[in-house]
C-alpha positions in Angstrom: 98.7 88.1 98.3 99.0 84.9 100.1 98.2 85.1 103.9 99.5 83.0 106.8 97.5 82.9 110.0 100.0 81.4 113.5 99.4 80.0 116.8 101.5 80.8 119.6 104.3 82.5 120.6 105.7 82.6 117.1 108.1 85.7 116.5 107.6 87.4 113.1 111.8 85.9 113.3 111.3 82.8 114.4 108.0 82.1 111.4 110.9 83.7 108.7 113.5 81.5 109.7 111.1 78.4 109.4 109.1 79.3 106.3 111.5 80.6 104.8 110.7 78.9 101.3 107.0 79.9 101.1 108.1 83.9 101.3 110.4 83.2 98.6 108.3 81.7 96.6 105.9 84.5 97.0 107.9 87.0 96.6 109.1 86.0 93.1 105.6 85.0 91.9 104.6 88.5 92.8 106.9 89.9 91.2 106.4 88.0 88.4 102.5 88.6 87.8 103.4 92.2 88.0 106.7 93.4 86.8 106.0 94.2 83.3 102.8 96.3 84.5 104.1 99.5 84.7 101.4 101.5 86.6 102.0 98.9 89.7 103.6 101.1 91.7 103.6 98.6 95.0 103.0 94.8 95.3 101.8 92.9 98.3 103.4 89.8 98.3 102.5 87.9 102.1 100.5 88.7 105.3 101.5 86.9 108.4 99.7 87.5 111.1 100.3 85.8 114.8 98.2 85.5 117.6 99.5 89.8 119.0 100.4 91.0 115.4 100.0 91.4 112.0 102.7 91.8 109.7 102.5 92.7 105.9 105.3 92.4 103.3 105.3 94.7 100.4 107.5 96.0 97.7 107.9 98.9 95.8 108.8 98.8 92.2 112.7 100.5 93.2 112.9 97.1 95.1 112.5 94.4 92.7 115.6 93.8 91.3 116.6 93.5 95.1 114.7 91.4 95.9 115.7 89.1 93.5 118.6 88.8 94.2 117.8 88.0 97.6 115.9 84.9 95.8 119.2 84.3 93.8 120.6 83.7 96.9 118.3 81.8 98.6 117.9 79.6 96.1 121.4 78.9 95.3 121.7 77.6 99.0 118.8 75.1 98.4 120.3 74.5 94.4 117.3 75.4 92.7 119.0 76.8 89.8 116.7 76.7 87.6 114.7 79.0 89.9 117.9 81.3 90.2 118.4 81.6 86.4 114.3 82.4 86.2 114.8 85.1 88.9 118.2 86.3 86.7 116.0 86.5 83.1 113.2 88.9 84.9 116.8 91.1 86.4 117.5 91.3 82.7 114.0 92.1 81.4 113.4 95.0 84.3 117.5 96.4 83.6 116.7 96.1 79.7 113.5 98.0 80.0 115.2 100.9 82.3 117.7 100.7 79.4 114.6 101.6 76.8 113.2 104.2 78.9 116.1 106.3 80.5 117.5 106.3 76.3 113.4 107.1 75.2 114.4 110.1 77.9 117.5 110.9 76.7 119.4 110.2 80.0 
């Protein structure tokens, strides 16, 4: 989990708005290093803390595909697509392996 220390009167808002890119970024690497391990229950993906609060972002594993499609879009805006169709292959892999287990369950 990367962690980014600010200075000043910095809202949690105001440091989203202008690093915007870095938190994306992390939150498809985490994702990445951890999707196909199934006992990860919960990734930690930033820590931002200002100069009054601390503030952690985390995901659960129900929130992954989400969240990458909150990257989709973010990206898109910015035209990396190649990072887009990245963030589109690991929807696939985390649907196709739901797929495996729900018809291992017999659902």
């Amino acid at each position: 989990m990367n962690k980014f220390q600010f200075e000043g009167d910095n809202t949690i808002d105001l440091i989203f708005d202008s690093h915007r890119r870095i938190i994306y970024d992390n939150v498809l690497i985490a994702i990445k290093k951890n999707y196909l391990k199934s006992e990860i229950t919960e990734i930690h993906v930033v820590k931002i803390t200002t100069h009054s609060e601390t503030h952690s972002i985390s995901l659960t594993r129900d929130k992954f595909i989400t969240s990458l499609y909150d990257c989709i879009k973010f990206f898109e805006v910015i035209e990396e697509y190649e990072t887009c169709q990245e963030c589109v292959d690991i929807i696939e892999e985390i649907e196709g392996n739901l797929n495996k287990i729900n018809d291992v369950d017999g659902i």
